[in-house]
N, C-alpha and C positions, 0 to 999 in steps of 0.2 A: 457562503464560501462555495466555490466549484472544488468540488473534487470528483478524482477517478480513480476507482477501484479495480485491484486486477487480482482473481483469484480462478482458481480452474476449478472449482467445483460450483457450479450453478445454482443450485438451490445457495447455498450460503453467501456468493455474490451477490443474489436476488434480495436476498432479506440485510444484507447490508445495506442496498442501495435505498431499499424501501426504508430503511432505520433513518438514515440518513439523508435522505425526504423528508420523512418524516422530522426533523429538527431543523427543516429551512435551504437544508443547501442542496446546490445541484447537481447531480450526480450523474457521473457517466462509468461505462462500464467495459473491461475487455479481461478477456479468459486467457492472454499472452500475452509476452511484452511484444511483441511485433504489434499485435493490436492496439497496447497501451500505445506504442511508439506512433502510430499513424494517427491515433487519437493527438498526443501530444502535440505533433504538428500544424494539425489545424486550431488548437486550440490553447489557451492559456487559464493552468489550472492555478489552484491555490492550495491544493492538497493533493498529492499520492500516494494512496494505500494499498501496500500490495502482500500476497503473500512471498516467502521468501523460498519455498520450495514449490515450484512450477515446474509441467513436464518437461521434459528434454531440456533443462535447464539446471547449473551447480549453484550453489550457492554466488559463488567468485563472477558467475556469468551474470546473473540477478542484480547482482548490487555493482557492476563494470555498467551495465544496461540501465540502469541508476542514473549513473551516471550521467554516460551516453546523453541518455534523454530528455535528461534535469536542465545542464547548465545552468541557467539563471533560473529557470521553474523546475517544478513548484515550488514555493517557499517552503513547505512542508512535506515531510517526508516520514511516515507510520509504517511497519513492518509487521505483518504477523506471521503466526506460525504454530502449528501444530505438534513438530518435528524438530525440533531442536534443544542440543545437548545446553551446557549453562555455558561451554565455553564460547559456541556462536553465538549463543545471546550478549553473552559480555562484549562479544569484538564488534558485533554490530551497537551497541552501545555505545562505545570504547570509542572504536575506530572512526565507526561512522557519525554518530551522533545521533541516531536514531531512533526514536522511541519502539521498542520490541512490546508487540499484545500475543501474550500463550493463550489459544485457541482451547477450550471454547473462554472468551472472555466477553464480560456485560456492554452492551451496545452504550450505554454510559461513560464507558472506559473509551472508546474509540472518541467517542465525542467530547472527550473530556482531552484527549493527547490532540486531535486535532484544532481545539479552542485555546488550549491552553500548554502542550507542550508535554 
């Protein structure tokens, strides 16, 4: 599976993407969505996992940007998060359809929403 991760703190993007090597698939990486975005362009993923609180960025912005980027891709779509109440988790559930991982969560659980939903 191709996926691309986006989270703004380095060390735990790092050990995501090496997790996530680690179980075969190929992993790309950006610390923005401007970065996810230009990534996304050139390439066709099959996974994106991002966090949902990113600098200079609202929740409402994250998940429009989502959007935005998605259209037809990636087929799958993983959210995490460190910072969030139960009521954005539900709407990102809810609304979105999203699968929500609360930070810190076991590198089995990421590989397990992305294999399996």
């Amino acid at each position: 599976m191709k996926v691309l991760i986006c989270d703004d703190e380095p060390e735990f993007l790092q050990e995501l993407c090496d997790a996530l090597a680690g179980f075969g698939h190929q992993v790309s990486a950006a610390t923005t969505l401007k970065q996810a975005a230009a990534l996304m362009h050139g390439n066709v993923f099959d996974a994106f996992v991002t966090d949902i609180r990113l600098p200079k960025e609202t929740f409402q912005s994250v998940v429009t940007a989502i959007h935005e980027l998605g259209c037809a891709q990636p087929a799958k779509i993983v959210v995490m998060t460190g910072h969030a109440d139960d009521g954005m988790v539900d709407a990102i559930r809810t609304v979105c359809g999203w699968p929500v991982l609360l930070k810190p969560f076991a590198l089995h659980d990421l590989e397990a929403n992305l294999l399996f939903g």
